[in-house]
RODO-2510 file (C-alpha; in nm, 4 decimals, decimal comma):
residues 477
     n   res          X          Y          Z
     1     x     0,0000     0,0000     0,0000
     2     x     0,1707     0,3407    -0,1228
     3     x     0,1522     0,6394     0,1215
     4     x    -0,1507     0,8708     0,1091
     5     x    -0,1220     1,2195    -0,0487
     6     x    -0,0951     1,5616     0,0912
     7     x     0,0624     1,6178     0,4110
     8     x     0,0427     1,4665     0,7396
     9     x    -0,0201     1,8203     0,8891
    10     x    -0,3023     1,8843     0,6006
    11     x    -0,4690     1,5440     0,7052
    12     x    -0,4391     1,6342     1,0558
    13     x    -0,6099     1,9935     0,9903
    14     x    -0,8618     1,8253     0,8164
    15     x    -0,9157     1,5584     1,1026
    16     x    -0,9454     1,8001     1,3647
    17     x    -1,2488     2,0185     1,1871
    18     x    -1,4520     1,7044     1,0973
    19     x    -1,7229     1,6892     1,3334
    20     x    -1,8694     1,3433     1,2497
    21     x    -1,4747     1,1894     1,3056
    22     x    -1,4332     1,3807     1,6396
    23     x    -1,7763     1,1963     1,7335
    24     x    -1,6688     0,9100     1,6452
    25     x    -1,2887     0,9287     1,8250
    26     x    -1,4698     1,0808     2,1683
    27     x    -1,6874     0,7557     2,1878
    28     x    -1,3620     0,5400     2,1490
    29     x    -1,2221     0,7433     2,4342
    30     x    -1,5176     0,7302     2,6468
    31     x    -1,6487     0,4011     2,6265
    32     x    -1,3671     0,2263     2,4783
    33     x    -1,0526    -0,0061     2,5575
    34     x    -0,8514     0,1894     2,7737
    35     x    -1,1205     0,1621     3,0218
    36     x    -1,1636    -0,2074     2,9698
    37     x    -0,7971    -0,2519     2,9549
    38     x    -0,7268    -0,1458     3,2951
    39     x    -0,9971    -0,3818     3,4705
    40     x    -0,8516    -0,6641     3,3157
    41     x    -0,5180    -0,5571     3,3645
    42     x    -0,6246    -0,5262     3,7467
    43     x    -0,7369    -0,7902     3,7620
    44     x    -0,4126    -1,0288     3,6693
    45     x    -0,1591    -0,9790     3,9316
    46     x     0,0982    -1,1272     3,7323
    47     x     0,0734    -0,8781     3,4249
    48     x     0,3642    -0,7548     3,4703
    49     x     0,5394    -1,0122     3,4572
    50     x     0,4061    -1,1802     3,2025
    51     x     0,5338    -0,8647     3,0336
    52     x     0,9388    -0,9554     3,1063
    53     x     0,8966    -1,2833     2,9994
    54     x     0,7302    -1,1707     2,6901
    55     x     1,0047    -0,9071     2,6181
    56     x     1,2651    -1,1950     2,6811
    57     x     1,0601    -1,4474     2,4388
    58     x     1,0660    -1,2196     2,1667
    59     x     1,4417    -1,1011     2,2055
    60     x     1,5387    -1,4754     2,2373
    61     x     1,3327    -1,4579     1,8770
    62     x     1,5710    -1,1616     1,7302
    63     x     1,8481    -1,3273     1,8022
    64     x     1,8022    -1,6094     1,6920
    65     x     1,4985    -1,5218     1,3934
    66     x     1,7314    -1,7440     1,1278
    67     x     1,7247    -2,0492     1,3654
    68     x     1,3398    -2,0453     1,4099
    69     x     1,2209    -1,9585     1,0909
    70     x     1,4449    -2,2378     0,9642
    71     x     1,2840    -2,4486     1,2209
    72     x     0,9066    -2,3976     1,1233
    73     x     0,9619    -2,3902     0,7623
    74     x     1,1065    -2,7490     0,8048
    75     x     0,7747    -2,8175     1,0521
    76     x     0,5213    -2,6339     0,7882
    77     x     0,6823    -2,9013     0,5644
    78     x     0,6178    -3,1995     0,7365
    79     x     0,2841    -3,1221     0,8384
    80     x     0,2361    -3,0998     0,4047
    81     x     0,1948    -2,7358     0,3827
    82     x     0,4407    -2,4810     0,1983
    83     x     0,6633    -2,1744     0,2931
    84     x     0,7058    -1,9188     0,0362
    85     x     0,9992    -1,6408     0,0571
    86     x     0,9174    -1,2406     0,0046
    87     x     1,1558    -0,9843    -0,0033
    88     x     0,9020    -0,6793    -0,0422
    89     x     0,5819    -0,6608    -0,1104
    90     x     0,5747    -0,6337    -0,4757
    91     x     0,7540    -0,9832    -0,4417
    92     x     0,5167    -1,1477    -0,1767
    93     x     0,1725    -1,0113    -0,4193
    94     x     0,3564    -1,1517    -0,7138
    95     x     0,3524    -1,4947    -0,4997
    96     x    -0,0013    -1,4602    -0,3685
    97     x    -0,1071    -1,3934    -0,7275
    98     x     0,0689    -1,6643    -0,8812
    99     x    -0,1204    -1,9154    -0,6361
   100     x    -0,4668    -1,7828    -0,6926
   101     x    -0,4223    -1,8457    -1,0438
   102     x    -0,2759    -2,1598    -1,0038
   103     x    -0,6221    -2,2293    -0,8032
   104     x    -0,8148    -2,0878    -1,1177
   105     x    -0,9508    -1,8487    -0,8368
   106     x    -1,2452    -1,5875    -0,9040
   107     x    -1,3746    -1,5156    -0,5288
   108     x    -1,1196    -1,4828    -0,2425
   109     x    -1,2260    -1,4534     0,1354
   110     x    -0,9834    -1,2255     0,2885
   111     x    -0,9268    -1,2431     0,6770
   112     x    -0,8450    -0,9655     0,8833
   113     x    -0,4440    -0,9179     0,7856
   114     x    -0,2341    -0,6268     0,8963
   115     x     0,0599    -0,7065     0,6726
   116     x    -0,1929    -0,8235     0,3989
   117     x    -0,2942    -0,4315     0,4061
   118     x     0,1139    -0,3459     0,4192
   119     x     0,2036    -0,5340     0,1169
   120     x    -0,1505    -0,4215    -0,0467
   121     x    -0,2476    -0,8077    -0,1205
   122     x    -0,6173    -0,6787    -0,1895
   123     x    -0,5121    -0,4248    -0,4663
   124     x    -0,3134    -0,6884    -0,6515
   125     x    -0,5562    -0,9579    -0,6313
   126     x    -0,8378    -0,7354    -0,7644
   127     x    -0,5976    -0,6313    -1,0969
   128     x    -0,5248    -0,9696    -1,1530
   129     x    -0,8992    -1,0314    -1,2255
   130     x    -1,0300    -1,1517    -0,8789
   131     x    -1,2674    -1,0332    -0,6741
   132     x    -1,1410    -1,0336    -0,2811
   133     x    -1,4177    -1,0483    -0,0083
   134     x    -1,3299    -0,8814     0,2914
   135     x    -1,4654    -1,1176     0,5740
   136     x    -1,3869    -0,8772     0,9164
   137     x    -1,6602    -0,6721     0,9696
   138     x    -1,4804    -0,3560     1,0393
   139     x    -1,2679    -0,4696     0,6871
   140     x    -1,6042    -0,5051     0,5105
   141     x    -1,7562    -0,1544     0,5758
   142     x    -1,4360     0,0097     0,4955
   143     x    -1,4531    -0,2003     0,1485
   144     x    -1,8133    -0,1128     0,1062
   145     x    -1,7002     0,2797     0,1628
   146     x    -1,3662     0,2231    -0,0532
   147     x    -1,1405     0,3555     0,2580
   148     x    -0,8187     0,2305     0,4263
   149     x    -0,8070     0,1117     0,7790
   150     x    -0,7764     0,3418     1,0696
   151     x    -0,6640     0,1499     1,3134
   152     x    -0,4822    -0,2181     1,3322
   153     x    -0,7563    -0,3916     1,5711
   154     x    -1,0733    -0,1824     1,4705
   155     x    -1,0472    -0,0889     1,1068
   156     x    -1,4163     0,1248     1,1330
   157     x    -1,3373     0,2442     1,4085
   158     x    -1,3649     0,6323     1,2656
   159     x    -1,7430     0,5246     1,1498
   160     x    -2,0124     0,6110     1,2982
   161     x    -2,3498     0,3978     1,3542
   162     x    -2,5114     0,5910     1,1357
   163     x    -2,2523     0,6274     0,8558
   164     x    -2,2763     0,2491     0,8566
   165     x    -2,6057     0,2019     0,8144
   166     x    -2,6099     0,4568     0,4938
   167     x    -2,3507     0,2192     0,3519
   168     x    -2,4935    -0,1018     0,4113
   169     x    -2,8522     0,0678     0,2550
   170     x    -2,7172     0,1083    -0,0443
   171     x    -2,4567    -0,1906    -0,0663
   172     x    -2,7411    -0,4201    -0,0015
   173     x    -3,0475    -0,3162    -0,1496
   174     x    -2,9778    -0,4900    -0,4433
   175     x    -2,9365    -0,8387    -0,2466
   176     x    -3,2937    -0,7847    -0,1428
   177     x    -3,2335    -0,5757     0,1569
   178     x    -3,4781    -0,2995     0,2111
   179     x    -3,4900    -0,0173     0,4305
   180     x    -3,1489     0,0947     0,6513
   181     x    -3,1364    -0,0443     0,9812
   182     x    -3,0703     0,1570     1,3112
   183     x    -2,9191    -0,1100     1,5750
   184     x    -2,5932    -0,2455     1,5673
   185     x    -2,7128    -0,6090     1,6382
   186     x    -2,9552    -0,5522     1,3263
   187     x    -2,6049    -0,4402     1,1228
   188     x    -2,4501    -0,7234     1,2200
   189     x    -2,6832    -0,9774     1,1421
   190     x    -2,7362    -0,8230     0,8027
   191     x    -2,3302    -0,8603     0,6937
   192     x    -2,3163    -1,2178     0,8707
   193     x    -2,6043    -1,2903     0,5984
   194     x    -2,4104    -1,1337     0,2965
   195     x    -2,1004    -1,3040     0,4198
   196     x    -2,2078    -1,5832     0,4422
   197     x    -2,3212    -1,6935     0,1063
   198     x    -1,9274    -1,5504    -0,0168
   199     x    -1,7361    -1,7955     0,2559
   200     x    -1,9125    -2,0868     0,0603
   201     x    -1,8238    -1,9785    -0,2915
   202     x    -1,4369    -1,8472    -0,2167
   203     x    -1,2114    -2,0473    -0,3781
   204     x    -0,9360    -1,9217    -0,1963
   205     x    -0,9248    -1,8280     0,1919
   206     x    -0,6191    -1,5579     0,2934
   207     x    -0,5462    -1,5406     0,6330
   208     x    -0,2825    -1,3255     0,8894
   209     x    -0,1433    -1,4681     1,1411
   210     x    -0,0888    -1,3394     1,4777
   211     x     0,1940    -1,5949     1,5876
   212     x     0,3752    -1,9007     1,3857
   213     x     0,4861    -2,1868     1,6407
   214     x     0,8390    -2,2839     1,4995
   215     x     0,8059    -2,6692     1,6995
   216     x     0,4490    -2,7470     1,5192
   217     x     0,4783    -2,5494     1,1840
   218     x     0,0827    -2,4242     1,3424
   219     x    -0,0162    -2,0737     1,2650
   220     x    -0,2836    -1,8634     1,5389
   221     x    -0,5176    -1,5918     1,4809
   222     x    -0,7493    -1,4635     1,7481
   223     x    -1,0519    -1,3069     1,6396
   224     x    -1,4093    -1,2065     1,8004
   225     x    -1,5940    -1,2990     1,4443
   226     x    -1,4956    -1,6495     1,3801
   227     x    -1,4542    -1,5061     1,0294
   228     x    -1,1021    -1,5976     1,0359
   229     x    -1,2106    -1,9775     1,0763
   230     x    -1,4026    -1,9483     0,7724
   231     x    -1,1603    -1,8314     0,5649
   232     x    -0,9112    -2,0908     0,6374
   233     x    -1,1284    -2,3642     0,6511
   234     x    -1,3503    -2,3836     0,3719
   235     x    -1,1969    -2,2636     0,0392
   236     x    -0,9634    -2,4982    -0,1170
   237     x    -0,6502    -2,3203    -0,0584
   238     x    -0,5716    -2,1373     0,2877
   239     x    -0,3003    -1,8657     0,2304
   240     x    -0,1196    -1,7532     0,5330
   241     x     0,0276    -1,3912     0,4882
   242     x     0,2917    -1,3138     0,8045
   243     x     0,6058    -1,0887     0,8660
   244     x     0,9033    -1,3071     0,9579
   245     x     0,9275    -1,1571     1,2615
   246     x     0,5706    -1,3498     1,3731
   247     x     0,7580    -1,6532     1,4403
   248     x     0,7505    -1,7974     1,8160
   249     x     0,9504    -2,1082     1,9490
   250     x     0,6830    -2,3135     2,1058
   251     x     0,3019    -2,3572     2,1665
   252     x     0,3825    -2,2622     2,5481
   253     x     0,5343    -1,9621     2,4331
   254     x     0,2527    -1,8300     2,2176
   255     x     0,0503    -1,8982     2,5062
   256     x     0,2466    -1,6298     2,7228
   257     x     0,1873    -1,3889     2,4435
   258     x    -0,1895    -1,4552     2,4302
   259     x    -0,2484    -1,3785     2,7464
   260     x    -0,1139    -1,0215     2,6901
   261     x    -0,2257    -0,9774     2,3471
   262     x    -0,6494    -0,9587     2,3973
   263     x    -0,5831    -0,7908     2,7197
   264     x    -0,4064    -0,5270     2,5750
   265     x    -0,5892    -0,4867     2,2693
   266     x    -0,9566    -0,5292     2,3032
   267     x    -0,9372    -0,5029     2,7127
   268     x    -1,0918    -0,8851     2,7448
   269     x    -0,9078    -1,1532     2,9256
   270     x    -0,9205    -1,3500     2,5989
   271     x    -1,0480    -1,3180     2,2368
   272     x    -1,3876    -1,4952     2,0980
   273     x    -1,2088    -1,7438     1,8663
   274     x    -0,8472    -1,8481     1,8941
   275     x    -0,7779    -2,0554     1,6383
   276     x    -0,4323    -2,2873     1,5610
   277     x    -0,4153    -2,4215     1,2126
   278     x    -0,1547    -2,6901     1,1252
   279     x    -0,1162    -2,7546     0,7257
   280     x    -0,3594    -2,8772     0,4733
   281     x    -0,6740    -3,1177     0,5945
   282     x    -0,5541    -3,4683     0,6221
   283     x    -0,7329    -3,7962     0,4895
   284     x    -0,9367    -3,8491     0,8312
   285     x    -1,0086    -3,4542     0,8330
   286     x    -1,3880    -3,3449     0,8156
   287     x    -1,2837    -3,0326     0,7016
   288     x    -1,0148    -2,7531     0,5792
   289     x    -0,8100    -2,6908     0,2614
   290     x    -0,6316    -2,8899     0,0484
   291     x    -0,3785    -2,6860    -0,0524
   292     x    -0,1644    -2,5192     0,2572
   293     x     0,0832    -2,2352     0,1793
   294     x     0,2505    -1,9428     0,4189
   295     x     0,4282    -1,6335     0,2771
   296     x     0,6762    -1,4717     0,4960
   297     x     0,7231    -1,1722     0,4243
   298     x     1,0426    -0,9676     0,5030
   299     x     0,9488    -0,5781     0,3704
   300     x     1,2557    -0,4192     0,5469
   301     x     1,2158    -0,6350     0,8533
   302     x     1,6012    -0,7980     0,8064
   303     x     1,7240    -0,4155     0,7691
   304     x     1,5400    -0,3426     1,1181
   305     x     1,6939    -0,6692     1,2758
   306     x     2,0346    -0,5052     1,2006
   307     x     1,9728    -0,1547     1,3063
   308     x     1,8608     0,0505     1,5883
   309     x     1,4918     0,0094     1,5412
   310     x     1,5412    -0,4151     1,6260
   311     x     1,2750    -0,3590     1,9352
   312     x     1,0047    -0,2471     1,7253
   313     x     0,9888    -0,5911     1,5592
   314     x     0,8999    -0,7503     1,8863
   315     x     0,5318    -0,5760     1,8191
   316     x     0,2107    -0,7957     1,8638
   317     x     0,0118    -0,5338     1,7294
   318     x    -0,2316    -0,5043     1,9775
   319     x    -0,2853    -0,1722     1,9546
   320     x    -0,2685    -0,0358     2,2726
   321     x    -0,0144     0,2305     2,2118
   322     x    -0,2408     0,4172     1,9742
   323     x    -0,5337     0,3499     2,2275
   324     x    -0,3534     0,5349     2,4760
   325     x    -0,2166     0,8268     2,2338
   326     x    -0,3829     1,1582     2,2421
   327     x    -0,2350     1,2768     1,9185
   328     x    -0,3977     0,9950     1,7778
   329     x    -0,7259     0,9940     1,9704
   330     x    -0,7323     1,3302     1,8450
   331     x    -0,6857     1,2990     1,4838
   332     x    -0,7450     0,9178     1,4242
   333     x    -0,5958     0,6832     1,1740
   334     x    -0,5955     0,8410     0,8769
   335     x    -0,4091     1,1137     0,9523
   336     x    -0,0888     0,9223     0,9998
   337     x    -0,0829     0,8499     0,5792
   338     x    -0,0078     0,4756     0,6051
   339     x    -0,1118     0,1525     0,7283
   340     x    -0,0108     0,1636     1,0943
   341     x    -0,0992     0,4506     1,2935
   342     x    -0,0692     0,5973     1,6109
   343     x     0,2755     0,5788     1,8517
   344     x     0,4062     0,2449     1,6663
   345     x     0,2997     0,4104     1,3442
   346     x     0,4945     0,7019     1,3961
   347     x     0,7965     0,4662     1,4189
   348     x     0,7260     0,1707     1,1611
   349     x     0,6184     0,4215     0,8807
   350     x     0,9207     0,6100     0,7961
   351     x     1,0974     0,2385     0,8468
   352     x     0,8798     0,0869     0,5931
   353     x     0,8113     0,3759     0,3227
   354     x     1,1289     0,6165     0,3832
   355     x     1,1857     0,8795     0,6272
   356     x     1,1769     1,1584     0,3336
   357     x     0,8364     1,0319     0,3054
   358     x     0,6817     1,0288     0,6475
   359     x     0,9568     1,3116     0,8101
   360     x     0,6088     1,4852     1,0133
   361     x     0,5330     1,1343     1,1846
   362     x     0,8210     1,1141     1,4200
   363     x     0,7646     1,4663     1,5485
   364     x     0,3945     1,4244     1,6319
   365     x     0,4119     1,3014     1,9386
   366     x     0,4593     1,4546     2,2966
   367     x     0,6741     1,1973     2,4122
   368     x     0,4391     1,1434     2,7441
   369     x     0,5725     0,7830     2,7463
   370     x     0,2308     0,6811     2,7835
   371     x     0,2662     0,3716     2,4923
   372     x     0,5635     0,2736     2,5856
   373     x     0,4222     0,2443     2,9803
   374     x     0,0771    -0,0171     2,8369
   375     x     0,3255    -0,2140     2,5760
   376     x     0,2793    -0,5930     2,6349
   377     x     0,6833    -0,6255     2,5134
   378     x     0,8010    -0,3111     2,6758
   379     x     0,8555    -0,1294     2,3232
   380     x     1,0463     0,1974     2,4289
   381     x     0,8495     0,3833     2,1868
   382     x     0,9518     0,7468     2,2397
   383     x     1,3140     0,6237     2,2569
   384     x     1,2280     0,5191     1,9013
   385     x     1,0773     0,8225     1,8039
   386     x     1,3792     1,0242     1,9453
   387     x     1,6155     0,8387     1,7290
   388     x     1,4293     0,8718     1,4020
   389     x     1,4196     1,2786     1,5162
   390     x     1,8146     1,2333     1,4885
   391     x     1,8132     1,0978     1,1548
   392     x     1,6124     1,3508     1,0467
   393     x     1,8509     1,6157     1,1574
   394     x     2,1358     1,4206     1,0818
   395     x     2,0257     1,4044     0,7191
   396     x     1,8563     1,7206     0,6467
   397     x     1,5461     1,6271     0,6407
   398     x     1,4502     1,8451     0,9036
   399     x     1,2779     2,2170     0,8111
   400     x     1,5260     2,5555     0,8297
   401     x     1,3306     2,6645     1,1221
   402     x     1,3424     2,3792     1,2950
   403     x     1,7090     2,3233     1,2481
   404     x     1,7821     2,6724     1,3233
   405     x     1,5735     2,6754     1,6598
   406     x     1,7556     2,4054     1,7738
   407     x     2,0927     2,4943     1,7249
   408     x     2,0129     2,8095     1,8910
   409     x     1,8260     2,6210     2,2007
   410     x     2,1457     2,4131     2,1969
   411     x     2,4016     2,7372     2,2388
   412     x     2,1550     2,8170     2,5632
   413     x     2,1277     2,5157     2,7239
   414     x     2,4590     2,4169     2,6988
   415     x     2,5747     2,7549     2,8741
   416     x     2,4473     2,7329     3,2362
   417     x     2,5096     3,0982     3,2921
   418     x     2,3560     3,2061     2,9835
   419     x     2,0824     2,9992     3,0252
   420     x     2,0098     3,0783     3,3723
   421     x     2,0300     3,4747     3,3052
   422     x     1,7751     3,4010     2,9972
   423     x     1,5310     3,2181     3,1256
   424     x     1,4551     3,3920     3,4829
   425     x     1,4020     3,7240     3,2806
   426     x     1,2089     3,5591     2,9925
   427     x     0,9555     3,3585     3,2842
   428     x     0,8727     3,7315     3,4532
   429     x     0,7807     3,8504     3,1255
   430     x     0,5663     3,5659     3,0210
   431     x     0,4448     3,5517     3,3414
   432     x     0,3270     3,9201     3,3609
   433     x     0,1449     3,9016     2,9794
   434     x    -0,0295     3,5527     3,1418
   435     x    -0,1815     3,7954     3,3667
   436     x    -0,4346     3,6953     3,5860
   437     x    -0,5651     3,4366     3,3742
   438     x    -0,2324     3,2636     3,4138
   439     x    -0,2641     3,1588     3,0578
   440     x    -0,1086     3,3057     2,6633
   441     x    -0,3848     3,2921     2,4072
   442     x    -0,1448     3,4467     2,2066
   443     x     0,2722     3,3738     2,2009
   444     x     0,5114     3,4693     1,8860
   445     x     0,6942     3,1557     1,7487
   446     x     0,4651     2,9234     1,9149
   447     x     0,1264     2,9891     1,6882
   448     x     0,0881     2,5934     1,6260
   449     x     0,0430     2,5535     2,0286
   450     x    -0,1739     2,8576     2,0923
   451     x    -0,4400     2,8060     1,7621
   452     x    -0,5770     2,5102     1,9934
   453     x    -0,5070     2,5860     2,3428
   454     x    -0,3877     2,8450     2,5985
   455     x     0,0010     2,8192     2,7245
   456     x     0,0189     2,8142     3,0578
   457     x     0,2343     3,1080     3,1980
   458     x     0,5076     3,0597     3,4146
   459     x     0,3886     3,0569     3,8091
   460     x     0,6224     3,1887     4,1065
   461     x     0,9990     3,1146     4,1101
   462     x     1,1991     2,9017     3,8477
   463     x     1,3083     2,5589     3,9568
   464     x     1,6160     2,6238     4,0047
   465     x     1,5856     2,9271     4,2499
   466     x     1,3292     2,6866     4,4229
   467     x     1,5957     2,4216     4,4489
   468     x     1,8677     2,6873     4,6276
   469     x     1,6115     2,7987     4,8426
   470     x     1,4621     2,4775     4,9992
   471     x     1,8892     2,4075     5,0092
   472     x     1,9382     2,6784     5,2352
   473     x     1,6522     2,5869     5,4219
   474     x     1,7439     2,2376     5,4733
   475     x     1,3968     2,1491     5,3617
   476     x     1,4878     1,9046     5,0335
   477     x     1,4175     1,5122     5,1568
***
């Protein structure tokens, strides 16, 4: 999937004045999984814990990625099923393509895939001649309103009821449908029926996966629709689409990462549906595919395992860092330009696509450390984000003024007397125009803080004159 036009400051703009979006976003805050997160985080006394040893399983992974992706390739054999190689993405739809068509494919049932919306499976699947079904709900009314995801658990998530229910009046009117409906129950049960009818007639079902089990060759997904099931088990051929970094050693392992990974994403202790799949169906086999194949996908991955972004590939994309965000829970997904948004967005983004490309993302965040504090692996998020600011410097990327203000910030603050007679003066100024109100409507240089809020002006003494005061007074503890 290529990078959205314009601007990630224009799609922000735009974000912020859209009424029916900031209704949307404000019932995600209010009612939503950071709420339900914390109760079930509460209610595990061991969550952090389970949080080391999931930091340690997946940095035993990193270091060791060649050794277990050697290992479940050889298992995915055995169990009669086949592992294809991607480099990028052009490489792993070329591959995906190829075994449609081998299939003599017209329908395919697509499951709920992050890196199937990364490599833009969908797109290339629909030029080849097929027509992809989109099985996740939230995936289905985006494909209905021809829109990318907005966020990595809850693709709709920027819909409202209503906006819904337009779509699915005039999507399904023609399959006998009449009149929109008003209740989400009634919503539902109206795309389970046009579903339905396409999990029968796929030919092919394409899957993610949330973890690959190196001992079994098994893949797991977790869903709450069962539409995942579906996919895998009734077309003909089951396609598994996965980074390489999915990989896991052993069943017991995965089962660590579970217990993390609905708690942190969706806020319940576990998902509806976890499902393992091992291979093709066998001869004694009521059900599932004949044909079994898994493409791992690299996509820049191997150039992260060797760099200083390696922690970001222990991400179970839960979600919970964007959950948490409020740069993202006030602009949404779409925003962001790209397939993953929010905090781990910010970071994966320029990674994937180029830093020239996505130079805004790294800067919008406030670094309130926030993500990094709710990852189930302990991703150091804003450490990420500071490096990537580097880089940007470092190469140029970043604007005059920016570059200009900093270096000038940098003579201050790395003069303790200058900076000390500096700022005292400049906090009694701002201090006296704060007034009464104790707030600056209005500040020169700092126009993209005060459009949106007040600054709050600078109250009493500076820390520092604090600090040698309660010293004299014999008062610090």
């Amino acid at each position: 999937m290529q990078p959205r036009s314009g601007s990630f400051r224009e799609r922000a703009s735009v974000a912020l004045n859209d009424a029916t979006l900031q209704k949307a976003l404000g019932k995600l805050t209010r009612e939503g999984f950071v709420v339900k997160r914390a109760k079930v985080v509460a209610e595990l006394p061991e969550f952090e814990a389970l949080r080391d040893e999931a930091k340690r399983i997946k940095d035993d992974v990193l270091q060791h990625l060649d050794h277990y992706l050697a290992r479940y390739e050889e298992a995915v054999v055995r169990a009669g099923g086949r592992v294809h190689w991607a480099r990028d993405a052009a490489e792993a739809c070329a591959i995906v393509v190829g075994l449609c068509r081998n299939a003599g494919a017209k329908l395919v049932a697509r499951g709920k895939s992050m890196v199937g919306e990364e490599i833009g499976v969908s797109a290339a699947l629909e030029a080849a001649g097929m027509h992809v079904q989109e099985t996740d709900l939230g995936e289905y009314i985006i494909q209905l309103a021809h829109e990318p995801p907005s966020h990595i658990i809850v693709p709709a998530v920027h819909k409202t009821k209503a906006q819904v229910a337009a779509l699915f009046a005039t999507a399904h009117r023609k399959l006998g449908f009449d009149g929109a409906r008003t209740e989400v129950a009634d919503l539902v049960d109206e795309a389970r029926q046009v579903l339905r009818e396409q999990f029968f007639r796929a030919d092919v079902g394409i899957t993610g996966a949330n973890f690959l089990i190196a001992e079994t060759g098994s893949h797991i997904i977790v869903t709450n629709e069962g539409n995942g099931d579906l996919s895998s088990t009734l077309p003909r051929m089951h396609i598994v689409t996965a980074g390489i970094e999915r990989v896991v050693p052993t069943l017991d392992d995965a089962s660590t990462l579970l217990r993390l990974l609905a708690r942190s994403a969706t806020g319940q202790a576990t998902e509806t549906y976890t499902t393992v799949t091992t291979g093709p169906r066998r001869p004694a086999d009521l059900d599932g595919p004949a044909e079994y194949h898994v493409v791992l996908v690299d996509n820049g991955r191997s150039r992260m395992l060797g760099g200083a972004f390696r922690e970001m590939l222990r991400c179970i994309r839960c979600g919970a860092c964007m959950n948490h965000c409020p740069v993202y829970n006030a602009i949404g997904g779409h925003a962001y330009g790209w397939v993953y948004p929010g905090p781990m967005g910010a970071v994966l983004t320029p990674l994937f696509v180029g830093l020239e490309k996505a130079k805004d993302l790294p800067n919008a965040c406030t670094l309130n450390g926030h993500c990094s504090d709710v990852c189930p692996v302990k991703i150091p998020l804003p450490g990420l984000l500071r490096k990537l600011r580097n880089l940007q410097f470092e190469r140029g990327l970043a604007s005059p003024a920016l570059r200009w203000g900093l270096k000038a910030w940098a003579l201050v603050a790395t003069r303790p007397r200058l900076y000390h007679a500096l700022t005292g003066p400049a906090a009694r100024v701002l201090a006296a125009l704060g007034g009464r109100r104790g707030r600056l409507s209005r500040l020169p240089l700092a126009g993209g803080w005060t459009q949106a809020r007040d600054l709050p002006a600078p109250q009493g003494r500076t820390f520092m004159a604090a600090w040698k005061a309660r010293s004299r007074e014999g008062t610090l503890s």
